[in-house]
N, C-alpha and C positions, 0 to 999 in steps of 0.2 A: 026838534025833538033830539033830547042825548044820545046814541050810538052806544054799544059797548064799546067800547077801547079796542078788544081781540078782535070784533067782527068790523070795524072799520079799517084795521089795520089785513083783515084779508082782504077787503073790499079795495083796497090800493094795490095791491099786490096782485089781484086776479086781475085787475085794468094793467097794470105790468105787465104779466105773461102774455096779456094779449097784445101788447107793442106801444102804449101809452109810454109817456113819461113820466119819471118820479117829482121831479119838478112842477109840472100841472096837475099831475094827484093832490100832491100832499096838502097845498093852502086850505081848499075845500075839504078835504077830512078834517082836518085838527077842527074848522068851525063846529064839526057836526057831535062833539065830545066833548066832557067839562072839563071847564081851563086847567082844572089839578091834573087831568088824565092825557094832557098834548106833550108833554115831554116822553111820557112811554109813548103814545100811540108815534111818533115821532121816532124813540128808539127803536120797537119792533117794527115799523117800516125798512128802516134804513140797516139794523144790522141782520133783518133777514136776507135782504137781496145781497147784502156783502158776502153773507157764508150760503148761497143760495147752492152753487157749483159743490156745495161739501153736504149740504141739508138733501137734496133733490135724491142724490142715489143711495142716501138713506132710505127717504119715505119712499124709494121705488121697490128695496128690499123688502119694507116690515107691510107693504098693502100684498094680496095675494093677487088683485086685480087693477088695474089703473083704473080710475075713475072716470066718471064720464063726464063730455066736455062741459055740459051744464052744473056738474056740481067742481067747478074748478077751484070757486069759490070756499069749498069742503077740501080740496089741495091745501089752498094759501094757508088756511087757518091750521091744517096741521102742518104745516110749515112753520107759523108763526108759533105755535108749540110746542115744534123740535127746537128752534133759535131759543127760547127762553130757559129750556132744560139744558140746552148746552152751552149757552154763550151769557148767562145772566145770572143773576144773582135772586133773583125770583124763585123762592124756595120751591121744590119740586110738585109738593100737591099741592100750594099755591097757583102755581103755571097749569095746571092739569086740569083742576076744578074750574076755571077762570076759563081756558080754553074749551073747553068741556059746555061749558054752558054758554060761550057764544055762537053755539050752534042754535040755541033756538032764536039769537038776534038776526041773525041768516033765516029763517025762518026752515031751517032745515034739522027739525028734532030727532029726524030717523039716524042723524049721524053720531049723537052724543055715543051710542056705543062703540062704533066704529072710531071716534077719536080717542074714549078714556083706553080701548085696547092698544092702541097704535099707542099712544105714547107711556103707555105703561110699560109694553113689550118694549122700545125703546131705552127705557130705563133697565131695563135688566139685560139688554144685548149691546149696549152702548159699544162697549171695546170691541167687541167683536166686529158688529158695522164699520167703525173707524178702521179697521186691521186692513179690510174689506177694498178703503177707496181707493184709486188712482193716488197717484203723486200729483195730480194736477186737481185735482177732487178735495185730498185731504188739505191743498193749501187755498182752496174755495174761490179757483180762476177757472175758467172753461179751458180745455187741452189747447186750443185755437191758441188765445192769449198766453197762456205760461209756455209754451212753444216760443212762440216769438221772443219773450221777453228772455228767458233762456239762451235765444240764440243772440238777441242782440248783448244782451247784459248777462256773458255767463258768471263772470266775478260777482254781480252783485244783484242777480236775478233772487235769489233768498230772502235779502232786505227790503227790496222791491214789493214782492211778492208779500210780507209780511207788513211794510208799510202800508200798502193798497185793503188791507181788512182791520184797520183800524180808524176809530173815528176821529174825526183830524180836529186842531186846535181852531180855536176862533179867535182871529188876528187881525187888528184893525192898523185903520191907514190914518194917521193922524195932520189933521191941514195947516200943512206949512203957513198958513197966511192967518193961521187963528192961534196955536200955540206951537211951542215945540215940541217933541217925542217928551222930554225932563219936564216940563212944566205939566203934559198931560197926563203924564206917568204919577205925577203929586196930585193931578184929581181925583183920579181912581183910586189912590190911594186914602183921600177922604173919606171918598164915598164907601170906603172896605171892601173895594174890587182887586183882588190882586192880580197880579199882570207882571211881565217883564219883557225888554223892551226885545227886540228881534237882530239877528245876526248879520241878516244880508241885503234888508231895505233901510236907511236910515228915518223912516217915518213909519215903521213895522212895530207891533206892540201883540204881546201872546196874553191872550188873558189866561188864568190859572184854570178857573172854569168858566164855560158858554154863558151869556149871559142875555137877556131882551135886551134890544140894544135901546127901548125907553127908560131904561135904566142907566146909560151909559154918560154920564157930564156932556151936553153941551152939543146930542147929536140931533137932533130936530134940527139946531140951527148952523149945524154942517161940519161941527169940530172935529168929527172922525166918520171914517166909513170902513166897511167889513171890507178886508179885500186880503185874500192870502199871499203871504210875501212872496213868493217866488214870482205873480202877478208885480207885486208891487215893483219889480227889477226893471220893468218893460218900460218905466217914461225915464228912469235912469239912463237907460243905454240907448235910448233914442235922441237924447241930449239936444232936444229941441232947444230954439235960439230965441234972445225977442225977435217978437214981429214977423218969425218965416211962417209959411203955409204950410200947414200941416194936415196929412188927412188920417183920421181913423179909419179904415174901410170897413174895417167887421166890428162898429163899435159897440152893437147893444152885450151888456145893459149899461155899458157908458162907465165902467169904473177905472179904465185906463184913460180914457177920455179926461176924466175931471181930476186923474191924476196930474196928467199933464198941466193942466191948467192951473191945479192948485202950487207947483211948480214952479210956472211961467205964466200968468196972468195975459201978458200981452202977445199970446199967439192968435195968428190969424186961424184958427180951428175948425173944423169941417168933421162931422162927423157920420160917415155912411154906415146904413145897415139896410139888408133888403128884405128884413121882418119888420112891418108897421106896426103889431101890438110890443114887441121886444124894443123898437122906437120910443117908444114913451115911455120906458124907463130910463130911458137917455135922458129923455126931460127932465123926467119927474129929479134924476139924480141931481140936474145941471141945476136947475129951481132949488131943493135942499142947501145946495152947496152956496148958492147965489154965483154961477159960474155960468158963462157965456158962452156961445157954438153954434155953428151953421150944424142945422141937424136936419140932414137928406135920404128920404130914402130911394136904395140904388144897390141894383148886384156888380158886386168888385169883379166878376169876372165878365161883364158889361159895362162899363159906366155908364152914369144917365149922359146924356148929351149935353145938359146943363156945365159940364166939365170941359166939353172941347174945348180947344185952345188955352186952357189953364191948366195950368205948374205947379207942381206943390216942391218945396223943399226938403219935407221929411215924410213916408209915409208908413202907418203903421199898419201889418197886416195879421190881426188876432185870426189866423184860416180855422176855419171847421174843419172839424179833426174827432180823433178817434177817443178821445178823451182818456186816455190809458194811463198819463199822465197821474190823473186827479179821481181816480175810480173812488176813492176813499168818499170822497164829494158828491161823486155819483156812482152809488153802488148797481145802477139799474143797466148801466153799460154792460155788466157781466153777464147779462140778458139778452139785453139790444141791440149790441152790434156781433157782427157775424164775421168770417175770416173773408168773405170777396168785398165787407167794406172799406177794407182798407186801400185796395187799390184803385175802387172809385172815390175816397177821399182824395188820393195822391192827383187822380186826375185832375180833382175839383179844384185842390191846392195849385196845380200848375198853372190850370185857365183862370185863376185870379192875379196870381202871379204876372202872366200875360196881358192880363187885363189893364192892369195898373201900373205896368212900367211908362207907359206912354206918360203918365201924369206926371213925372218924376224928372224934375229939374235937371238940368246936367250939371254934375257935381254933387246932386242931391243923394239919400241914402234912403234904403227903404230897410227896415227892421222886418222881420219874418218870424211869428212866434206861434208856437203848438202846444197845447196840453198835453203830446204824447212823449213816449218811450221809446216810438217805435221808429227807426231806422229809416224804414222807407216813407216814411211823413214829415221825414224832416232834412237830413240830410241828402237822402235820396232826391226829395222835390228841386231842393235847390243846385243840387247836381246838374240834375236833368235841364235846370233853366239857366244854368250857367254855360252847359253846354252851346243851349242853342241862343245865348243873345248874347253876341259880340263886345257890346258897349255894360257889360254888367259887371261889375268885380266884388268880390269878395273881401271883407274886412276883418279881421279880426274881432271875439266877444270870450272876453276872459270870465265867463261866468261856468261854476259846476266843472262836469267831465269835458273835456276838449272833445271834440268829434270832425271829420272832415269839413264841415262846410257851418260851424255852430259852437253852443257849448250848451249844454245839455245837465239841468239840476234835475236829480231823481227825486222821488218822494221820500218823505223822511218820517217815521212814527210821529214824531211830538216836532215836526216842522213844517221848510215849504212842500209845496207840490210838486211832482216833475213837468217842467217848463223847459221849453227847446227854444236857443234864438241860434237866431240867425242874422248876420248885418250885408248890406249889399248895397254899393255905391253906382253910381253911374258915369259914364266918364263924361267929361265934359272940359 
């Protein structure tokens, strides 16, 4: 059965507030709504939760009472109401009427007047509300996060900040062993896709606008894959070799992975992740691509036992992290994560760290990369473990801002993502 559009897009958003991911909502919505209508339902998801931190102490002003936890679902959707009136091109009693009436797809008709007041009062107190937010409010980050990034990035906390509420480009990875970046650049341009190629991945391509990528020359059978260039930097700077052992430790869903190999064909490659469904997108990629890989599942801060006594010569560690980096990508993080998670991430990061030095050839180097911004996730982690293991050195990575122990790309409105490395040799 078809969905309204408004009311399936609260219906993802109330499974948000309640700690779900945007990532596992969304595929199963867009099904439940006609194919013309999954690009909105797809917009009002994702730019509500972006301007969530700026929309919330709004509708906290214009309701006289907070709602009750059962009609949260009657929250989202005037959420999803306020986001259209303010951040959309959705003429105003277009958004109103539309929202208005997916109260009775909710099956909740008591609320139609309680929405068309709230968002009409809206429209007439607009300035006033905005005069109203935080500084950390009106730039739609929770105080937590614009605090940190503030402290860590005072010069360029602004950009940052305004990078992170925009929707990011769609940037594909083009396979070195099928065409080059010039040749596939003249396919899209057949097909009347325009694109232009990227600044800082030599196999980086921005398409002008998003597109299915069954639309795309040549990708069913593996010519290019989505992968944001700041991503695309990490099989670069890892400079795998033929024939050495390489392991991905946090591979899924395997698009550094199949970087590598589209790269270097003849790497001995190992690819761990310790999610078995996020595993089989490793496949499924390695299969698209017709690319090859030991694919184990294994926690890096563990390894399976199948590993004792073998070496790898390079390894790559993508750590679980705060995502701060790439919020633009995942706007649900401005929800999700909390300010004590970061310092059990730092933990997490270290005891992988620990984990996986043992594998590490002497001579060998291990790469260290984070989706964040954040100071203590990156620089801090490797600190801490340079500290305490004797035989670890530090290498130089001339990418982005220099930072103690890294180099660190911020997010960029119409570029890549903020991506942290970090390089670390072993002596031997």
């Amino acid at each position: 059965m078809t969905t309204d559009t408004r009311a399936a897009a609260a219906l993802v958003i109330t499974d948000v507030l309640g700690g779900a991911s945007l990532n596992q909502l969304l595929p199963p919505a867009l099904d439940t709504v006609a194919e013309r209508d999954r690009a909105l339902l797809q917009q009002l998801c994702y730019g509500t939760l972006r301007r969530y931190p700026r929309l919330q102490p709004q509708l906290g002003q214009l309701l006289d009472k907070p709602l009750r936890s059962r009609d949260r679902d009657i929250e989202a959707l005037l959420l999803v109401g306020l986001y259209q009136l303010a951040d959309t091109r959705i003429p105003d009693h277009a958004a109103v009427a539309a929202t208005v009436a997916a109260t009775l797809a909710l099956d909740k008709s008591w609320a139609k007047g309680l929405c068309n007041a709230i968002l009409r009062r809206y429209l007439r107190e607009r300035t006033t509300l905005e005069q109203r937010l935080s500084p950390a409010a009106a730039a739609s980050h929770p105080q937590w996060l614009y605090d940190i990034i503030a402290r860590d990035w005072p010069e360029q906390a602004a950009a940052i900040l305004e990078a992170n509420n925009q929707q990011p480009p769609m940037v594909l990875r083009v396979n070195r062993q099928q065409y080059s970046r010039d040749a596939y650049l003249a396919l899209l341009a057949d097909a009347g896709i325009e694109a232009r190629p990227g600044q800082l991945a030599p196999e980086a391509i921005y398409l002008e606008r998003a597109a299915d990528v069954t639309s795309l020359p040549g990708f069913a059978g593996g010519a290019v894959s989505v992968q944001d260039e700041a991503a695309q930097l990490t099989a670069h700077l890892l400079q795998a070799q033929p024939g050495e052992a390489i392991l991905d430790a946090c591979a899924a869903p395997g698009g550094k992975t199949c970087h590598l190999l589209e790269l270097e064909p003849g790497l001995n490659l190992t690819a761990m992740d310790v999610d078995k469904q996020r595993l089989e997108r490793v496949r499924e990629n390695l299969q698209r691509l017709s690319l090859e890989a030991s694919v184990v599942r294994g926690d890096a801060s563990l390894p399976p036992s199948l590993f004792h006594g073998r070496l790898f010569n390079r390894i790559l560690v993508d750590a679980p992290c705060s995502a701060s980096g790439v919020i633009r990508r995942h706007p649900d993080v401005k929800l999700l994560r909390r300010p004590e998670d970061i310092r059990k991430l730092a933990a997490q990061q270290l005891r992988i760290l620990q984990g996986l030095w043992p594998l590490l050839a002497p001579g060998g180097q291990l790469l260290y990369v984070t989706c964040s911004v954040i100071e203590e996730e990156n620089s801090g982690v490797l600190q801490q473990f340079l500290d305490a293991t004797p035989d670890a050195g530090l290498l130089p990575v001339s990418v982005g801002h220099s930072r103690s122990c890294g180099g660190q790309l911020l997010p960029q409105a119409d570029g890549p993502g903020g991506l942290f490395f970090g390089l670390l040799e072993r002596a031997g």
